[in-house]
C-alpha positions in Angstrom: 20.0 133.3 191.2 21.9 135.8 189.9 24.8 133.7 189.9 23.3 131.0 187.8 21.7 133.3 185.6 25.4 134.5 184.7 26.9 131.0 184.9 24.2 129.8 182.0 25.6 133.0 180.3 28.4 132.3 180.3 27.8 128.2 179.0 25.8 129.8 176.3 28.5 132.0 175.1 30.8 129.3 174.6 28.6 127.3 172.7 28.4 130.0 170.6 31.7 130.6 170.4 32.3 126.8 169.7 29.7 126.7 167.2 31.3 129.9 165.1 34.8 128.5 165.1 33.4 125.3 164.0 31.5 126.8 161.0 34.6 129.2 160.0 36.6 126.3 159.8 33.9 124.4 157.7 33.7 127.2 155.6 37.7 127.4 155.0 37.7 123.9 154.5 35.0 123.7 151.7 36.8 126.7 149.8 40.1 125.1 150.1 39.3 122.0 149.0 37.3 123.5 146.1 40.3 125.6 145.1 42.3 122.3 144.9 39.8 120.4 142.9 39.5 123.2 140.7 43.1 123.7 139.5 43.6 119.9 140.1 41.0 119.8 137.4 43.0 122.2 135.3 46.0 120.9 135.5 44.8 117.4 135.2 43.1 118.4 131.8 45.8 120.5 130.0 48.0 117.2 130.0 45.2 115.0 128.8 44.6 118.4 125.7 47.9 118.0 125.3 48.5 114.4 124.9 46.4 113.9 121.9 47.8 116.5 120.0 51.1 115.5 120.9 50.4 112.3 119.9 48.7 113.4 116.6 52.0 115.6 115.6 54.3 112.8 116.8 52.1 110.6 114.2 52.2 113.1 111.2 56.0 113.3 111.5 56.8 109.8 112.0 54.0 108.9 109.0 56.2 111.9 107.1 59.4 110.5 107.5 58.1 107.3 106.4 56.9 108.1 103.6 60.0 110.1 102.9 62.0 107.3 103.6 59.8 104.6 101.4 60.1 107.3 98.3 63.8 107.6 98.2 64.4 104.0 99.0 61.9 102.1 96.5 61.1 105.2 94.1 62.9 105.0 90.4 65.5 108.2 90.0 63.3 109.8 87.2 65.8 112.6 86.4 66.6 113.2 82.8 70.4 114.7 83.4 70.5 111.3 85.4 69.7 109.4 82.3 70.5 108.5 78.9 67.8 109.4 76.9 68.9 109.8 72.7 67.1 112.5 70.8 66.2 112.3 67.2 64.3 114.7 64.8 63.1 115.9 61.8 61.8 119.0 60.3 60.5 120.6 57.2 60.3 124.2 56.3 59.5 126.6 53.9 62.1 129.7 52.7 62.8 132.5 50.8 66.2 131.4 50.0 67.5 128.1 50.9 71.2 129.2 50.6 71.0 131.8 53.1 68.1 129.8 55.4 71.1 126.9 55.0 73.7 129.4 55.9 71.5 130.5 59.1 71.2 127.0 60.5 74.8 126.3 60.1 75.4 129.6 62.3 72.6 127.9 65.0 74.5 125.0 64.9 77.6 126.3 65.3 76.7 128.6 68.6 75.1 125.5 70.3 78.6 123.3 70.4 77.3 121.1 67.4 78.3 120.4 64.2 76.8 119.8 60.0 76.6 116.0 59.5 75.2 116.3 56.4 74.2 118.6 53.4 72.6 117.8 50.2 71.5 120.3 47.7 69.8 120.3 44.5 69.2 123.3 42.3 69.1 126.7 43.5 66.2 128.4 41.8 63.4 128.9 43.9 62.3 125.2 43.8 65.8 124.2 45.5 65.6 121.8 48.4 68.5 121.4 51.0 69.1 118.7 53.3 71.0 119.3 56.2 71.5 116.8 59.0 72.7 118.3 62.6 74.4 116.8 65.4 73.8 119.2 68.4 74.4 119.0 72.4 71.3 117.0 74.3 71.0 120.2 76.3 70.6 122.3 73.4 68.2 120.1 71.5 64.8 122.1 71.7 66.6 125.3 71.6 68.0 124.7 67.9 64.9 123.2 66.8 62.7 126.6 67.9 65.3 128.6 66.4 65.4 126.4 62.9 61.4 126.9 63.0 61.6 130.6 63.0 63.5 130.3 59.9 60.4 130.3 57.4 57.2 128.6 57.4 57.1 125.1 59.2 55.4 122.3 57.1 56.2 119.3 59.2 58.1 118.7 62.9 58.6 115.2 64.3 60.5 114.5 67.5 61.7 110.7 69.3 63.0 109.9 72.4 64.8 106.5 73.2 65.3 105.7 76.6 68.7 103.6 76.8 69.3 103.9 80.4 68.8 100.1 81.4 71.1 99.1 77.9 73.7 101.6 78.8 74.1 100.5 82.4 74.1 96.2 81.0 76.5 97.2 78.7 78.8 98.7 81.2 78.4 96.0 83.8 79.1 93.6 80.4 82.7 95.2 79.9 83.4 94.9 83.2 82.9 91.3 83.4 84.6 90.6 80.2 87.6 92.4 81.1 87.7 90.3 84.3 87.7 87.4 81.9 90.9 88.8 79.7 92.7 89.7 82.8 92.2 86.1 83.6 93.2 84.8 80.2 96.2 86.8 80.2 97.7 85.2 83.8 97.0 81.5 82.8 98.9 82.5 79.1 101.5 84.1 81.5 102.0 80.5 83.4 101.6 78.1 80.5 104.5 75.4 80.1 103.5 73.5 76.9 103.5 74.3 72.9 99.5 73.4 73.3 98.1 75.3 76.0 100.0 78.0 75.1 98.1 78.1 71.4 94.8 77.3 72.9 95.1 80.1 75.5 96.0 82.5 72.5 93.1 81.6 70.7 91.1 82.0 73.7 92.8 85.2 74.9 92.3 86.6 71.1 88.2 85.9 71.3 87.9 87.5 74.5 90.0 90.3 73.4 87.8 90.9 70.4 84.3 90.9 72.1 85.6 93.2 74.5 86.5 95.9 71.8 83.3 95.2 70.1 81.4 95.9 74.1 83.5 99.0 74.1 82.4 100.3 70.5 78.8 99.8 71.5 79.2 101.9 74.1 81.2 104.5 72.2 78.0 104.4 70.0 75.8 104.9 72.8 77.7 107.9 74.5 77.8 109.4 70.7 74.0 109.4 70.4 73.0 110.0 74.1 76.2 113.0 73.8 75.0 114.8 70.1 71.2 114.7 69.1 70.0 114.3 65.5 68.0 116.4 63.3 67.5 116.1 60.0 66.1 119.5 58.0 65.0 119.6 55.3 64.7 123.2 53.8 62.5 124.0 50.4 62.0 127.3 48.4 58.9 128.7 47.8 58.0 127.1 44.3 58.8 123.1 45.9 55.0 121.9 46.6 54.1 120.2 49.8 53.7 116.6 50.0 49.9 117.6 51.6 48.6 119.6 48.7 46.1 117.9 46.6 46.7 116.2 43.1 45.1 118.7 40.1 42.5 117.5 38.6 39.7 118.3 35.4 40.8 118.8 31.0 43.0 121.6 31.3 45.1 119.1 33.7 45.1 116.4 32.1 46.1 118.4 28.6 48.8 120.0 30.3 50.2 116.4 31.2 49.6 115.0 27.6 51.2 118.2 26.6 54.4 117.5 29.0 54.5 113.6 28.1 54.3 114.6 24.5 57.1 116.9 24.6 58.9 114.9 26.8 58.5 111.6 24.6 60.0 114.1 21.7 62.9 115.2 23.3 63.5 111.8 24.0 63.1 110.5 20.8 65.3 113.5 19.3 68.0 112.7 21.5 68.3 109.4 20.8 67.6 110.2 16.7 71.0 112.6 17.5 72.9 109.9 19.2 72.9 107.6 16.1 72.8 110.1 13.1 76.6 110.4 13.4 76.4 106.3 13.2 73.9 106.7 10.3 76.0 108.9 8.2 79.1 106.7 8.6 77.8 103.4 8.2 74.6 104.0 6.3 75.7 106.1 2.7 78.5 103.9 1.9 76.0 100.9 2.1 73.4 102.9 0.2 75.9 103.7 -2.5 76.9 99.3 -2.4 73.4 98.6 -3.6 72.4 101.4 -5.9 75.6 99.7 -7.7 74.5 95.9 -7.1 71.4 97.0 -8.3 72.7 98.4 -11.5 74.9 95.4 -12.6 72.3 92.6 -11.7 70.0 94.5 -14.3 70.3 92.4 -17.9 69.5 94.9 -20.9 66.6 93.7 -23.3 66.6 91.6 -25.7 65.3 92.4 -29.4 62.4 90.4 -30.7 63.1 88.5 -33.8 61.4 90.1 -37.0 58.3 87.1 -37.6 57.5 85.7 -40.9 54.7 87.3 -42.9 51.7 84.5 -43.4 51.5 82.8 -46.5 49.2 84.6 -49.2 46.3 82.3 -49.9 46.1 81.5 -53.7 43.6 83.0 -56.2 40.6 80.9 -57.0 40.1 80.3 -60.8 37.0 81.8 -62.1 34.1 78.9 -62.6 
């Protein structure tokens, strides 16, 4: 008995036993394969986070570089020191002294690189008015015409642009072609054997000749007025009314311009009574003295009545 009692004992042990090590090795299995999941898991999803944004920045920089690459290719080069652009302007304004306002713009002028076109004058009291016309640097356009303003009180300022980019770029693709052609005219006058096609080629050479010079002055034109700006100044004193003030009106004006017509009329009529005196005096008492004489011999003295008989005396009646 006692021997199976320890032999069952001993059975029962190693199921136990059995039974443990199968449970540890359950329980290492579940945690290992847990860990596994879990950072399969991770590392699974930081690709997938990643992807998208990846993606995403890949898109923004390719969309980017299109767009980059559509705006230089099909966008217009809207630089102005890229194109010719021709300024003109004109201005108005008000000074103390025209001779020395007219003496300050020529110094602007001169500083910017430019040069006086122009420069009418008339009077130089203070209702004098110069006109000045500038040719100035592009570049230096606005600059002169803010320093020009500063010069007394601005009345009037008007400023145009003319875009001549397109014209300027026909015209040069123009000379090309037509030089081309005179080149061409020139080797066939080089190889021509008869009287004939040697005139006609002439002729022909001549023509093209002459509208390539006239091309080439257009463009000389152009690179004048694209090169030097215009501006036109006109500077007034301080007594030279605005062209914006309002006409006068009421009794007192309308006497002061009888008045001013009245004695204009008479120095008018005075100057032209001086103009012809000298004729007057020279031509007009000889002839005055011709017909006081005419006059005098064309008069017949008068004649003396004859003395008239004296009536006959009736007769005396005799008495009855």
């Amino acid at each position: 008995m006692t021997t199976m009692g320890a032999g069952m004992d001993r059975r029962t042990g190693r199921r136990r036993g059995a039974l443990l090590a199968a449970g540890t090795l359950a329980a290492a299995l579940a945690l290992t394969g847990c860990g596994a999941e879990d950072s399969g898991s991770a590392d699974s999803a930081a690709p997938a986070a990643k992807a998208p944004a990846e993606a995403g920045g890949a898109a923004d920089r390719g969309s980017g570089t299109d767009a980059a690459g559509a705006a230089g290719a099909g966008a217009p080069d809207l630089r102005v020191d890229q194109r010719a652009i021709i300024y003109t302007g004109s201005m108005r304004v008000q000074v103390a002294n025209v001779d020395a306002a007219a003496s300050e713009v020529s110094a602007v002028v001169t500083r910017a690189g430019g040069f006086i076109g122009g420069d009418q004058r008339r009077s130089a009291d203070a209702d004098a008015v110069a006109e000045l016309q500038l040719r100035v640097p592009a570049a230096k356009f606005s600059g002169v015409v803010e320093e020009v303003a500063k010069l007394g009180r601005q009345e009037s300022r008007e400023i145009n642009t003319q875009d001549v980019t397109e014209e300027t770029v026909d015209l040069e693709a123009r000379i090309i072609s037509q030089r081309a052609r005179v080149d061409s005219a020139r080797r066939l006058l080089a190889r021509a054997n008869s009287i004939t096609d040697l005139v006609s080629l002439e002729n022909e050479l001549g023509r093209r000749e002459a509208d390539l010079a006239s091309l080439e002055a257009k463009k000389r034109r152009l690179a004048d007025l694209t090169a030097l700006s215009t501006i036109t100044v006109s500077l007034a004193g301080p007594a030279v009314k605005t062209s914006e003030e309002k006409a006068e009106t009421g009794f007192l004006v309308g006497l002061k311009g009888g008045w001013k017509a009245f004695v204009t009329s008479m120095t008018i009529l005075l100057t032209v009574l001086g103009a012809l005196l000298p004729w007057l005096v020279a031509f007009g008492v000889p002839l005055a003295i011709l017909l006081v004489v005419l006059g005098r011999r064309r008069k017949t003295p008068a004649l003396v009545a004859p003395v008239s008989a004296q009536p006959p005396v009736p007769a005396a009646r005799s008495a009855p």
